[in-house]
N, C-alpha and C positions, 0 to 999 in steps of 0.2 A: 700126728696132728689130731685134737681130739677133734669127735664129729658131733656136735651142737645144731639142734633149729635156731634160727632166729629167737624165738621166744627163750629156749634153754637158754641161751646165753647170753639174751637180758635178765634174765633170772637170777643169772651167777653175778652181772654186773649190778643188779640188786642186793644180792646177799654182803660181796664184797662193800659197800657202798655204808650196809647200815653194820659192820664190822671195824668201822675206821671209829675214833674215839668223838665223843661228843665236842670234845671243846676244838676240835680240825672243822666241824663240821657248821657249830654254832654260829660262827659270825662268815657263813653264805646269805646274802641276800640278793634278791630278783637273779638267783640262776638253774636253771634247767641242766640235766643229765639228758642224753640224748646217748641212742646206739644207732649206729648207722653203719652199712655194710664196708665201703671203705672212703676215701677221702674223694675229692671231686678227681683230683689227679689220677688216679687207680694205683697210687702207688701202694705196697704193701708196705713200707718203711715207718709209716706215722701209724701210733700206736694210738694217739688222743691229742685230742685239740683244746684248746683256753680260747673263746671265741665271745671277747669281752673288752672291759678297760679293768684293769687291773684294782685295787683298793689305795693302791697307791700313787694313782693316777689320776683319779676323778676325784671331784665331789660329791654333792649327795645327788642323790636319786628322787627327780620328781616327778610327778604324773603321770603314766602313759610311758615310762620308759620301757623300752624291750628289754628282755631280761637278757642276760649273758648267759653261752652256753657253753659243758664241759661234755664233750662228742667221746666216744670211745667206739674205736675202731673194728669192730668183729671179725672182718677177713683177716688182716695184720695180724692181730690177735691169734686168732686160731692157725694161722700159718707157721708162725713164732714158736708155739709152744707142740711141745712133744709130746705131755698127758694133760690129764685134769688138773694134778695139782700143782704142775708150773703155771697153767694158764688162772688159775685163783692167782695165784701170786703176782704173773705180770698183769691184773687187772687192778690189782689192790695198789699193785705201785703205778701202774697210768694215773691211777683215780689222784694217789697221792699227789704227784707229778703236778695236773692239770689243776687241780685245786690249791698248790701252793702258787700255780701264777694267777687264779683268782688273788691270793693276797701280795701280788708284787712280788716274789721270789722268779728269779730268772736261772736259767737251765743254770748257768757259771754254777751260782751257788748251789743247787740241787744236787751237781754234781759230786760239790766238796762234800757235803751231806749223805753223797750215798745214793741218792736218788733220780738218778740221771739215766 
C-alpha cells in the first residue's frame, strides 16, 4: 500500500483530474471534487461518490443552487492499491467513473465500457 499525507494524495487526485481530456471535463457545471478520508460508513469498498442529480435528470440550475459533488475516497484508495502507479490509475478511473454519472451514465453501462 503506498504511504501518502493527506495533502500527497490530493495532489495526485489533482494531477489525475487535469490529465483526463478537456471535452470529459467541459460540460461540468456547479460541481466540486472533494477528498475525504473514507465514506460516512467506514467501509473501505467505495472508491468515489456522485453526490448529485445527474444531467439527465434535472433541469437547469438557478440561483443559489448547491453545487454537486464528486468525493474520492483516500483510505479505499490507498488500501486497494499496492504501489504508486496502480493507485494513479485507480484514481483516474474513480475520477472517470464518478463523473460519467454526473452526465447520467449508470454503473450497467460503465461496466460494458470497461469502466466499472
Amino acid at each position: 500500500m503506498p504511504q501518502l499525507t493527506p495533502e500527497e494524495f490530493e495532489r495526485l487526485v489533482i494531477d489525475e483530474l487535469d490529465l483526463l481530456p478537456d471535452d470529459m471535463l467541459d460540460g461540468l457545471e456547479n460541481v466540486v471534487f472533494v477528498v475525504e478520508d473514507r465514506p460516512e460508513n467506514g467501509t473501505l469498498d467505495t472508491l468515489g461518490l456522485y453526490d448529485g442529480v445527474s444531467l439527465t435528470e434535472r433541469g437547469q440550475y438557478g440561483f443559489g443552487e448547491m453545487p454537486d459533488r464528486i468525493v474520492i475516497y483516500r483510505e479505499p484508495l490507498l488500501d486497494l492499491c499496492a504501489d504508486l502507479d496502480e493507485l494513479r490509475d485507480q484514481v483516474h478511473v474513480t475520477l472517470v467513473h464518478e463523473i460519467a454519472h454526473f452526465f447520467g451514465i449508470d454503473d450497467d453501462r460503465l461496466h460494458e465500457l470497461g469502466w466499472g
